[in-house]
N, C-alpha and C positions, 0 to 999 in steps of 0.2 A: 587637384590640379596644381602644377606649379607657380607657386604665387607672382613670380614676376610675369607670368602670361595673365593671370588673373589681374591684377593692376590696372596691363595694359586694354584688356578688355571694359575694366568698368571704367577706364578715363576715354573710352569713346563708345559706350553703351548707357552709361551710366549705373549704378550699384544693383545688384542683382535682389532680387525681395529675398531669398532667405538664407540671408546674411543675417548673423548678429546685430545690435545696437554696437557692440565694440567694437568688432571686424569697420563699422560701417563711418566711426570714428575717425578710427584709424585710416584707412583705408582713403579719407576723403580729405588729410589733409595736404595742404597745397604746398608744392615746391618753396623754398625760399626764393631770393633774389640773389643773385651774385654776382661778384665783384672779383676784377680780378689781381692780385694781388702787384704788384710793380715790378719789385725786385726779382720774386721766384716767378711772375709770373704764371701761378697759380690761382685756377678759380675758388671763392671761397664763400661760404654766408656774410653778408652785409646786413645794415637798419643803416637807412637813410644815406646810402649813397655811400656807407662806410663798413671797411673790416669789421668781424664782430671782434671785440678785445681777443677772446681766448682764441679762437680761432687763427687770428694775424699771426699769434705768439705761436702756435704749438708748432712743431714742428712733425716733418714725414715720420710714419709710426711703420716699424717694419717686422712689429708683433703684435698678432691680435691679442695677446694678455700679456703682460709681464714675464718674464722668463729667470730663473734663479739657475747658475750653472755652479756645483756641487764639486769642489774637489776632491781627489779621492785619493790615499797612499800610503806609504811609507815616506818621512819625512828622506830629503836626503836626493827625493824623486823629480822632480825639479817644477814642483808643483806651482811655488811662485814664482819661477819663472813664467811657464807658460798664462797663468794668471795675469800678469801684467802684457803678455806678449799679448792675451788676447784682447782683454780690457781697451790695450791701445788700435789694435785693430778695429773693434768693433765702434770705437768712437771715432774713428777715422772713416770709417763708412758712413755715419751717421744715425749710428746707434747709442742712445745716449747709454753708456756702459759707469759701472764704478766697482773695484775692488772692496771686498772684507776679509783681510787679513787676521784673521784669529790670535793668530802669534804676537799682533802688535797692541789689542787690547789686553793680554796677558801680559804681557813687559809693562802696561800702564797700569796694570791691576798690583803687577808684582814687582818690585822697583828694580831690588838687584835679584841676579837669578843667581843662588849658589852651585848646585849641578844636577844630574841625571837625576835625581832623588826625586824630584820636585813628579816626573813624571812615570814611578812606577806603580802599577797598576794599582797596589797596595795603601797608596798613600792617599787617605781620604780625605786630607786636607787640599791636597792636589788635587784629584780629583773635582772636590766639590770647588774649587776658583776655575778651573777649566770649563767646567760645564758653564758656568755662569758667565765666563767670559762669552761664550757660544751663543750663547741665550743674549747678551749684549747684543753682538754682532744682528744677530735674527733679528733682532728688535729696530737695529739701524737698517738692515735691509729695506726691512714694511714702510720703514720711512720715504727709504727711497724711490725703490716701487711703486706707493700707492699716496704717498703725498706731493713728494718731490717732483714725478714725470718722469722717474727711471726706466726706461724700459729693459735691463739685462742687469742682474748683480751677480759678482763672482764671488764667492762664500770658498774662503782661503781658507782650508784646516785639513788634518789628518784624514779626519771622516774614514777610520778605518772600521768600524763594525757597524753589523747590520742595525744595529739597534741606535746607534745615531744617526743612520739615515736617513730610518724609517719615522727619528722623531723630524725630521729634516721637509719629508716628502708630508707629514701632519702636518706641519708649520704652511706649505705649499699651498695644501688641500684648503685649509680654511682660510689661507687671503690669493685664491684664488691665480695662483701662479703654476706655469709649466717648472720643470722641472729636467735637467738635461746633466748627466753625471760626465766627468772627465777623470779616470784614473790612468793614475802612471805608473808602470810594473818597469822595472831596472832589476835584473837578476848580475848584472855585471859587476863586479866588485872596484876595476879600473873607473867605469863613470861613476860609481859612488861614492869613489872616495877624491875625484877629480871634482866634484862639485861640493864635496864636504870640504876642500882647500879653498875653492876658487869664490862661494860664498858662504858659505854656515860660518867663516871664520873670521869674515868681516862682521857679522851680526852681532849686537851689542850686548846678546850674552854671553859672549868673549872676548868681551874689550880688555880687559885684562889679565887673560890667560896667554901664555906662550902656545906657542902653535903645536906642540906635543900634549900638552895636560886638554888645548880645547878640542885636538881629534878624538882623545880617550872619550873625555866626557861624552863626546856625540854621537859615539859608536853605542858607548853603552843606554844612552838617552833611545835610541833605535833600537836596540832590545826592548826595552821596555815596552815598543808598541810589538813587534813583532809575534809575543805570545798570542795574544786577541784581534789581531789582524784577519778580515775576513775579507779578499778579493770578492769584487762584483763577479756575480757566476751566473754562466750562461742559464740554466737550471733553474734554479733561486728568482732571480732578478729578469726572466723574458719580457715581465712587461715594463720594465722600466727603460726611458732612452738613455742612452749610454756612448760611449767611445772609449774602448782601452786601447793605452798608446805602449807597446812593449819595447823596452829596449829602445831607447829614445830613437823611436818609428822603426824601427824595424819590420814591425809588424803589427798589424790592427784589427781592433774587434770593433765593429759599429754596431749596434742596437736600436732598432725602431725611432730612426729619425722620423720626427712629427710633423714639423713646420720647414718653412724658407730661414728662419733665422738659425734653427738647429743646423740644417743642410751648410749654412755657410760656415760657422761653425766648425762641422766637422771638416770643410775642405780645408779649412784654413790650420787646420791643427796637424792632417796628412799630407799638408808643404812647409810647417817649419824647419828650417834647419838652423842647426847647432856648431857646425863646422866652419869654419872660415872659408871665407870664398872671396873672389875681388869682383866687382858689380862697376864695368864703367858706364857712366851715362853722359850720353854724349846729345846737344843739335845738330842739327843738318848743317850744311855748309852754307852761305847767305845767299839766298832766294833772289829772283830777279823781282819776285815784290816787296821782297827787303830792302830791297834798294831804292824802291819808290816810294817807301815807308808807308804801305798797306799790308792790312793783318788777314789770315787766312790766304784764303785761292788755293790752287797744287801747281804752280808754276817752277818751273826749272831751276837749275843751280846759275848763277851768277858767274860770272870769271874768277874772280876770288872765291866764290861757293867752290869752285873745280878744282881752286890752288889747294881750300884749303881742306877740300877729301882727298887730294893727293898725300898732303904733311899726316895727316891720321892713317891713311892706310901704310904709310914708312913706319908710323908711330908703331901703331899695332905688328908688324912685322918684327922690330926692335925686341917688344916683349915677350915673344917666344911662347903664348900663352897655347898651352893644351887643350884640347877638347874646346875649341871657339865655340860659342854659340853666340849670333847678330841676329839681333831683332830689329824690325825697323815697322815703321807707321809705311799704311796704303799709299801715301803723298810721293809724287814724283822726286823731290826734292831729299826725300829721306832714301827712297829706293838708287837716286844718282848717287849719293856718300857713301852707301855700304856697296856699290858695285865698286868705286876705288878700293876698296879691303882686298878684295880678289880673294873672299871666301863664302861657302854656302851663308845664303841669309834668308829669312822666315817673315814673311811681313803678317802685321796684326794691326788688323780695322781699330783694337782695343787702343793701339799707341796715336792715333788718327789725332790732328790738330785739334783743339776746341770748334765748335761749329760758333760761329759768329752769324747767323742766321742775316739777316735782312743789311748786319754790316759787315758781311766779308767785301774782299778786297776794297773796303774803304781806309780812309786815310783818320788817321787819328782827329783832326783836326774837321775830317768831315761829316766824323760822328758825332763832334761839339755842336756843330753847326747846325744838322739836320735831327739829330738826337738829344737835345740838350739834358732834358729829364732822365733820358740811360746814360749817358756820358756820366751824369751826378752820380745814379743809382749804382753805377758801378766801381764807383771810387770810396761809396760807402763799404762795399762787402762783395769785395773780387771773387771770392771763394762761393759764395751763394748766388751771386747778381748772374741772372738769366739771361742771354742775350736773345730780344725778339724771334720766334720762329726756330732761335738757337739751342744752345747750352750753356749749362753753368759747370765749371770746376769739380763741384759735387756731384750732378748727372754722370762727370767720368769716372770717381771714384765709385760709386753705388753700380 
């Protein structure tokens, strides 16, 4: 039978006779005590009227095991970029994330880089610092993962053959980490040689080369991998999780996403873009409880609120901008400023004010007053500080 019906059964029956000695252990002991935390206002285990130490500290876990995500490519493919793009995403959700960049423990291993030589198949001396660079890196992962409190590392490198993946996904198996591949396939020769200008040539193995001698070298250095280059295949690799990104997004392969953290992940990697685009962000115009100097409510625009979604909606006219797309928050105040635009607009519950819980429409002053302990707690850590009944900052980003 399902053990949480079971539970419930012997905490109001009492333990059934033939049950185990261990089941029966288990089984009977008692809840802790809890305490709820201030700031996040989260319940947690307590001794003696207090946080347990590690417990106060850890923060939300939004994987049940550690997670390694696996680059995969032709150098050239904008691997670290997307690398750092994600790294910073995912710590900005609240995933505690950290890069390993492969390339940058090989520039420490090997002081000056002379050229493409260093990495042709042939060259065993190359070879064997690369490998051990890899093996570094792996080694600082475990760290981080399983000492540190990481929960996601991004393991920056070519990772083009099956056979350092599979040492990759060994390395996994035995400390106990998921495993999630991102490869980048660019068949376009315009983007690859627009990001061999834009960064390979800022990289410090060509701080001294003119810009003609460090594109040679780096075309030919991508020979080198391209003989033993072995793409993630659908065939080969079904049960591995995966994401191939072709043609920066053009088009996408997903494979056996596993988890919540994988899923985000992938959403977040089939909405980056690489183009330029102009992104305004704008407030509402001032609120009639802006004027009374209380936070939250959905009250109206103000007279100056009115003037000044008149002057934006001129503004925005001025600009000539093609293809508008307004978004605006559910709040009255935000839906009165994008109707002065006098263009279609989209509202999202997502863009919604903070919830101030138990002190909306209060006055700053009367949350000092009636709040004194949240008024503190939240001058500690705006970012995290829960508001009673409310939200924190964090709850909207997550």
């Amino acid at each position: 039978m399902p053990s949480f019906w079971r539970l419930e059964r012997e905490t109001r029956h009492g333990v059934s006779a033939g049950m185990s000695s261990t089941e029966d252990v288990t089984m009977a002991v008692v809840p802790r005590e809890l305490t709820q935390n201030p700031l996040h206002k989260i319940w947690m285990p307590c001794k003696n009227g207090l946080p347990e130490k590690h417990t106060y500290q850890r923060r939300v876990c939004m994987t049940n095991c550690p997670t390694l995500i696996v680059m995969v490519g032709l150098p050239a493919r904008g691997k670290t970029y997307i690398s750092k793009k994600l790294t910073r995403y995912l710590n900005w959700i609240g995933v505690p994330t950290k890069e390993f960049n492969v390339g940058q423990y090989r520039r420490e291993c090997v002081k000056i880089y002379k050229n493409f030589e260093f990495f042709r198949p042939d060259n065993e001396e190359g070879l064997k610092i690369r490998r051990q660079c890899a093996l570094t890196a792996l080694n600082d992962v475990r760290q981080y993962l399983s000492v540190e409190g990481g929960q996601v590392a991004v393991f920056d490198a070519t990772n083009t053959t099956r056979e350092r993946r599979h040492t990759i996904i060994r390395f996994a198996d035995q400390n106990g980490y998921k495993v999630f591949f991102v490869e980048s396939v660019c068949e376009d020769p315009e983007v690859i040689a627009q990001n061999i200008v834009q960064v390979k040539l800022g990289s410090p193995d060509y701080i001294d080369c003119n810009t003609e001698e460090a594109i040679q070298d780096f075309m030919k250095r991508i020979k080198c991998y391209e003989n033993s280059y072995q793409p993630l295949d659908e065939g080969l690799d079904k049960e591995l999780s995966y994401i191939k990104i072709m043609d920066v997004g053009r088009r996408y392969l997903v494979n056996r996403v596993m988890d919540h953290i994988q899923s985000r992940i992938v959403y977040y990697l089939m909405n980056i873009h690489i183009t330029p685009r102009s992104i305004y962000l704008c407030r509402h115009g001032e609120s009639e409880l802006n004027v009374q100097g209380r936070i939250g409510g959905d009250s109206g625009l103000s007279p100056r609120g009115k003037e000044f979604a008149l002057c934006l909606g001129r503004f925005i006219q001025e600009q000539n901008i093609r293809d508008l797309k307004v978004w605006t928050s559910q709040m009255k105040r935000t839906i009165q400023t994008a109707e002065a635009l006098g263009v279609p607009y989209e509202q999202w519950k997502a863009l919604n004010e903070i919830d101030a819980g138990v002190c909306e429409e209060m006055m700053y002053e009367e949350i000092q007053e009636h709040y004194p302990l949240e008024f503190a707690l939240r001058d500690q850590d705006k970012y995290r500080y829960r508001y009673p009944k409310g939200e924190s900052y964090e709850d909207l980003v997550q």
